[in-house]
N, C-alpha and C positions, 0 to 999 in steps of 0.2 A: 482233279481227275483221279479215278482211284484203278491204282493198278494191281490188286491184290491180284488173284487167278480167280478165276470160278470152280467150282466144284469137278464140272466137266474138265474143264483144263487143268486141275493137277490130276485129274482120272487120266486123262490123256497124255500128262507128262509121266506119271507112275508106270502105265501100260508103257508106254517105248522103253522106257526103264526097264523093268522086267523084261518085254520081250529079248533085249540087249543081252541081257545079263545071263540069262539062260541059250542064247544062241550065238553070244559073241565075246564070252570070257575070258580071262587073261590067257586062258591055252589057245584059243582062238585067233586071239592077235597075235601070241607070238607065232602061229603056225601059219599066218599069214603074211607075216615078215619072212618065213622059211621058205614058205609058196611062191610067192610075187605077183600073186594071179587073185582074181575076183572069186568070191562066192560065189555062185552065180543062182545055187539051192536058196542061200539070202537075201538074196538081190531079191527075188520070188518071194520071199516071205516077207519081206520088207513091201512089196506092191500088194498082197494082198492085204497087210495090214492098212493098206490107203496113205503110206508114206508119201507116197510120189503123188498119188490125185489127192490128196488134202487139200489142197482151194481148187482143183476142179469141181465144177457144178455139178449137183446130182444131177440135172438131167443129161451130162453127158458123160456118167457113170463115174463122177468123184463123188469125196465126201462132202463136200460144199462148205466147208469153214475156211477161214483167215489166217491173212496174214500174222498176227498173234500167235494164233494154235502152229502154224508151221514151225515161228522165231523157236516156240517147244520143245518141239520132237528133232528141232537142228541142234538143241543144245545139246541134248541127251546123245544123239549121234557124235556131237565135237566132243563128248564127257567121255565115251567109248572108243573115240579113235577110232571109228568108223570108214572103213576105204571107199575109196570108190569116189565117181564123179558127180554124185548124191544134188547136190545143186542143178546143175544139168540135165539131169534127167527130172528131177522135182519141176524142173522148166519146159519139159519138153512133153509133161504131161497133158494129153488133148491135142498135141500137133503132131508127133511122133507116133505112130502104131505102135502098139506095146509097152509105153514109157509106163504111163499111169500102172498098170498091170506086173511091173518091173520086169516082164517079159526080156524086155533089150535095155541094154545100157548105154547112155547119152554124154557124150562131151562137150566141151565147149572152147571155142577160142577164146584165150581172155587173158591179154598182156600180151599176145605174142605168143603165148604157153599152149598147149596143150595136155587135160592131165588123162591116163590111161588113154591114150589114143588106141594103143593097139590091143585093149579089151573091147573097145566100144564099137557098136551098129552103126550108130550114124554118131553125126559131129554138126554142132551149131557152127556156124559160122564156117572158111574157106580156111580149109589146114592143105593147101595143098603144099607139096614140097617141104612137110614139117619132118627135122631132123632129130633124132633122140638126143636128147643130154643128159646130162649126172646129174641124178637129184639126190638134194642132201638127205630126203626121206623113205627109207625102204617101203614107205607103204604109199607112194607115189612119184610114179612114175611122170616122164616129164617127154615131150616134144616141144622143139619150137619152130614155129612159123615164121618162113623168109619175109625182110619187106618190115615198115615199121611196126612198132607195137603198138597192135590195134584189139579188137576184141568184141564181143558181144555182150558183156554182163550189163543187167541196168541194177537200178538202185537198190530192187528186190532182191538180185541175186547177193548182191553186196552184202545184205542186212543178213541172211540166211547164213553165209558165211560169217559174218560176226557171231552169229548165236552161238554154230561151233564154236569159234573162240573161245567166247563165252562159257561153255561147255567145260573145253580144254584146262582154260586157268582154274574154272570151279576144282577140278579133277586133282590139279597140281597141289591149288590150296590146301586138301583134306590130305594129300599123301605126306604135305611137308607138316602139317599137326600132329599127322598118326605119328609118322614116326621122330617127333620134337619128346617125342609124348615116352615115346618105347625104349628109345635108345638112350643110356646111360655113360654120364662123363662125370670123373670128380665124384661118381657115388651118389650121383642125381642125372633126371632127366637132362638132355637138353634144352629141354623148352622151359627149361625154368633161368636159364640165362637170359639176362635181356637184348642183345642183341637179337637173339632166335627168338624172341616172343616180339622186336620187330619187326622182323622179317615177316614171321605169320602175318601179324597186324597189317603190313602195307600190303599182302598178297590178299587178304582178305576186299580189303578197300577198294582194290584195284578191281576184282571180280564184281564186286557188288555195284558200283560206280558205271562199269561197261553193263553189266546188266539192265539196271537201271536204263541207259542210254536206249538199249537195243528193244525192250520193251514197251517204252514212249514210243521207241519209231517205228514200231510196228503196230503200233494205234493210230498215228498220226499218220503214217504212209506220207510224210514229208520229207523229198529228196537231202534237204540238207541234212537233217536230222538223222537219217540213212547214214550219210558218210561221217556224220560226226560220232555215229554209234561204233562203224568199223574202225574210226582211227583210236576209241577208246578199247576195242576190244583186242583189237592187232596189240594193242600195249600191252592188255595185262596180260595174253595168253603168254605172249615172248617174255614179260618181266617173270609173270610168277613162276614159268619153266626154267627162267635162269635160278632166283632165289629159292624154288624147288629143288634145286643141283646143289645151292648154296648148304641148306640144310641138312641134305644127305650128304655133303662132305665127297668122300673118294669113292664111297659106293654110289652114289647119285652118276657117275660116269662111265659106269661100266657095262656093257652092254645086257646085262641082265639085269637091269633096273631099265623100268618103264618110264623114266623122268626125260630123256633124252629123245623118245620117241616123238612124246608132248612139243617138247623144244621145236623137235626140225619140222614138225607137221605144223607148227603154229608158223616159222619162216614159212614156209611153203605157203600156207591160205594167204599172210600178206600182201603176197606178191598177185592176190587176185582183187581183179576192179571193186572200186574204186581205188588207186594207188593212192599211198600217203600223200604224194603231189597234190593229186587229182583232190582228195577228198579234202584238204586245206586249202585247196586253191577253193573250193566250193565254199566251205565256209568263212573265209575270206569275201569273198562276191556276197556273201548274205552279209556280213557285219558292216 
């Protein structure tokens, strides 16, 4: 099976790229960490570019591609630390008025969780009685729902959330080479030591490996394969955010370094459906 991209699909992953990069750059994240609140001028720009109706149907005004093309423009969003309930509302496109459109903003229950409830129009699933808690990530907010932990996400929501991941660790990887690369010890780089050039080395493997996973399973649209892609991706976002901290040392921990953002945003997504439980006990049942 060849899983190169097509020509349209790195057009399609470059353009989210770009559009990111010029409308969501590192002043933008942190002013979004300063804010607490949604874009909501992006959220709109984000619908017009067909983020959200990307696999809705042209005939009922998406762009009518795949699951592939979506796994995409979710990396690029996990690459940019992208706020927002971006899954949910990507889900709620064609059943929600205004989702596709990014008109209104969509939650979901999922674990018991709820993320941005109180930016959001409407909400998948039953958040009644949802209480705010501490979330370790300034760039989401958290509720949680009385009564077990239940939820709405299915496999697709799952896989889309990996791709962020996915995304995520790509992100950490190049931050922790740029600066192996810049920063000098001993009257040489860091990354000319070899522990630091393992470090890269496993973060690299790890990203590439989850990737890998996340892009068969969005070909195959195979439920196990889904959760074996999220339990690969869940790893390396959280691993290479740690050995990203690892590399930057004392500045990697301070709150003006973006390495820490990575971190608790990657805790955050794993605590969305499929749970590690969930997703080993799946493939377990398959083996």
């Amino acid at each position: 099976m060849d899983f190169r991209l097509t020509d349209d699909q790195k057009a399609l992953k470059a353009g989210m790229r770009e559009l990111l990069a010029g409308r969501f750059d590192r002043d933008a994240l942190r002013a979004s960490v300063e804010r607490g609140t949604l874009d909501r001028g992006l959220w709109r720009e984000l619908g017009a570019a067909g983020f959200f109706a990307l696999r809705l149907p042209e005939r009922e005004g998406g762009v009518g591609l795949g699951l592939p093309e979506a796994v995409l423009v979710f990396e690029e969003a996990g690459r940019a630390l992208l706020p927002g309930p971006l899954v949910a509302t990507h889900r709620a496109a064609g059943t929600v008025e205004g989702a596709a459109e990014g008109e209104v903003v969509v939650a979901s229950v999922d674990g018991g969780l709820v993320e941005w409830l109180d930016e959001s129009d409407a909400v998948l699933g039953d958040a009644a009685g949802a209480v705010p808690v501490r979330s370790v990530d300034p760039l989401t907010p958290l509720h949680r729902v009385p009564g077990p932990a239940g939820g709405t996400a299915s496999g697709v929501e799952g896989l889309l959330t990996a791709a962020e991941q996915v995304g995520s660790a790509a992100r950490t990887t190049e931050a922790a080479v740029s600066y192996a690369r810049a920063r000098e010890q001993f009257g040489q780089p860091i990354g000319g030591f070899q522990a630091v050039k393992h470090l890269c080395a496993r973060m690299l493997v790890r990203t590439e490996v989850a990737r890998a996973a996340v892009y068969a399973a969005a070909v195959t649209g195979d439920p196990v394969e889904m959760a074996g892609a999220k339990l690969l991706a869940d790893e390396a976002a959280v691993d290479c955010a740690r050995d990203c901290l690892q590399v930057h040392g004392g500045m990697g921990f301070t709150w003006e370094s973006d390495v820490h953002l990575h971190l608790k945003r990657a805790w955050v997504r794993s605590r969305r459906g499929p749970s590690k439980a969930q997703a080993e006990e799946a493939e377990a049942a398959a083996l």
